[in-house]
N, C-alpha and C positions, 0 to 999 in steps of 0.2 A: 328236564329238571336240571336247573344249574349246580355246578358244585365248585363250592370257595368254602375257605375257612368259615367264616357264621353257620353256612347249611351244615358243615361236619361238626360244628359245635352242638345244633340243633340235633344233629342225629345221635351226637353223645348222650343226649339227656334221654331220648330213647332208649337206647342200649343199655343205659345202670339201671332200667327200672329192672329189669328182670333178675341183675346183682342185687339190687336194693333189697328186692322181697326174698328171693333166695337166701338174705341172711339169718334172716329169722324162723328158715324153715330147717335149715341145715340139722343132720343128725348133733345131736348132743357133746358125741362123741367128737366132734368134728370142732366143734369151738373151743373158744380157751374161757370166756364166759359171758355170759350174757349183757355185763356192762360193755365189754370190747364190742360186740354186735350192736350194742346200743348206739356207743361212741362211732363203729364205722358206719354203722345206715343214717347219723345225724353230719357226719363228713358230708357221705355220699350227696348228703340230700343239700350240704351246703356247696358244694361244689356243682352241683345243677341248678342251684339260683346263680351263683356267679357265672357259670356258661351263659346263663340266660341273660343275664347283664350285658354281659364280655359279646356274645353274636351278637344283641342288637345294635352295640357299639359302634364292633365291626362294620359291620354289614351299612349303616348309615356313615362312616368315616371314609371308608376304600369306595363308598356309592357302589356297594353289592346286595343293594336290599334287591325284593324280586315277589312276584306274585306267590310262588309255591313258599319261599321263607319267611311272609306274612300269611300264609295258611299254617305252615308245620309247626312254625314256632307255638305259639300257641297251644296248639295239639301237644305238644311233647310237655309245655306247661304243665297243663289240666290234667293229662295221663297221670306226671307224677304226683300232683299234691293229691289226685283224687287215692291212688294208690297209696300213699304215704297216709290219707287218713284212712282208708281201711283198716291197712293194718296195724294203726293207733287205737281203731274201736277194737277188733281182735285181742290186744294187748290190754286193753283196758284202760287204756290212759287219756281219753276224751268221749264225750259225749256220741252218742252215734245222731242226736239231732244237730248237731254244729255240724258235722259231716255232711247230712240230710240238704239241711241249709246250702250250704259251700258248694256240694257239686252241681245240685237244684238250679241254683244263681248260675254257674258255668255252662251247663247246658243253655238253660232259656235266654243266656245273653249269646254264646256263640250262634243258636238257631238264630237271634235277634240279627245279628250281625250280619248273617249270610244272607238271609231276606234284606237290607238295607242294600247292600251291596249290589244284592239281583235287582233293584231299582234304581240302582247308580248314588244311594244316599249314604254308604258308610262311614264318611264321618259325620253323620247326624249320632253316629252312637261311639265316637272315637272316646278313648281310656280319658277319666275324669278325672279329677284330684283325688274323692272319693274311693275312686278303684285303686289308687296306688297306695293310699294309708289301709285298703282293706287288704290289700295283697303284702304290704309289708308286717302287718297286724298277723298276719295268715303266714307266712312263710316264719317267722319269729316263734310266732305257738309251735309249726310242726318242728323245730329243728330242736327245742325244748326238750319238747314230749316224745321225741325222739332219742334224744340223749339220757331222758328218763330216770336222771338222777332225782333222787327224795332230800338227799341232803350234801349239796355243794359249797362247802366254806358257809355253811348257813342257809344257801337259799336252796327252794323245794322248788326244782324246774318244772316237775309236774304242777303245781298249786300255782306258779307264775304261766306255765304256756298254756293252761285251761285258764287263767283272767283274759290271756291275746287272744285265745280260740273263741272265748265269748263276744271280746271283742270283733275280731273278724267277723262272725256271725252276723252281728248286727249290722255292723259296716258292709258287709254282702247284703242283707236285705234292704239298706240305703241305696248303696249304688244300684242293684236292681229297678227300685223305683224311679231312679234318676236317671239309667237309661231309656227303659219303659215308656217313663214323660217324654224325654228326647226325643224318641221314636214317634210317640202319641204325635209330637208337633208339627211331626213330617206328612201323617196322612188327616191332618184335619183343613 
């Protein structure tokens, strides 16, 4: 396993998941309030998209990309957003079918992915346009609905990051089909 900055950025997004959820389990007695947990787990959660930015930057600029930090990245993705919606459904603050949806889509495309690959064809299923407005649509809702304010200078981050989470949703169930196709083209 190589280790360069990108790989340690990758393994940071690991490590906060266990801070992340720990915040909201914490004794009572231990916080100062709910909105500050709110505030630090919508940080936390924005600062593990920009790592996820910032390694693949990296990692293609210095030419340290590598087989295992095209496997982990990913993984340490899905780990947190699937996590982050958990415990949004927990919290009450989304849908548990947009969840449903969301990790549904990440599973069946990462198994999709690995089978493409074990036949030498994985960029017949490489990230589409599709995948990125669904992942920006999807990272936008959770950092919202995270921060879980009702009323911000006016706006209802819940009432706005459940329109992105619906949005995501759909846009997951697109790019599914359109890898799927993609896929389809490969064994016909």
């Amino acid at each position: 396993m190589p280790w360069n900055i990108p790989i340690l950025l990758t393994w940071s997004r690991i490590l906060m998941i266990p801070l992340f959820t720990a915040l909201f389990y914490l004794p009572a007695s231990w916080r100062v309030g709910i909105q500050t947990v709110n505030t630090c787990a919508a940080a936390l959660f924005v600062l593990a998209a920009v790592t996820d930015w910032f390694d693949g930057y990296l990692a293609r600029k210095w030419k340290q990309t590598s087989d295992f930090g095209a496997f982990l990245d990913p993984v340490a993705d899905k780990l947190m957003v699937a996590v982050a919606l958990i415990l949004l459904i927990r919290l009450d603050r989304t849908w548990a079918i947009c969840a449903i949806i969301i990790i549904g889509r990440e599973i069946t495309i990462s198994a999709l992915r690995e089978w493409m690959a074990q036949m030498g064809k994985r960029n017949s299923v490489a990230v589409a346009t599709v995948g990125k407005f669904k992942t920006a649509a999807q990272m936008a809702a959770i950092m919202l609905l995270l921060a879980g304010m009702n009323d911000y200078h006016g706006l209802n981050f819940i009432f706005i990051g459940n329109i992105l989470m619906t949005l995501a949703a759909v846009l997951t169930i697109w790019s599914m089909f359109y890898y799927l196709k993609m896929a389809w083209r490969e064994f016909k």
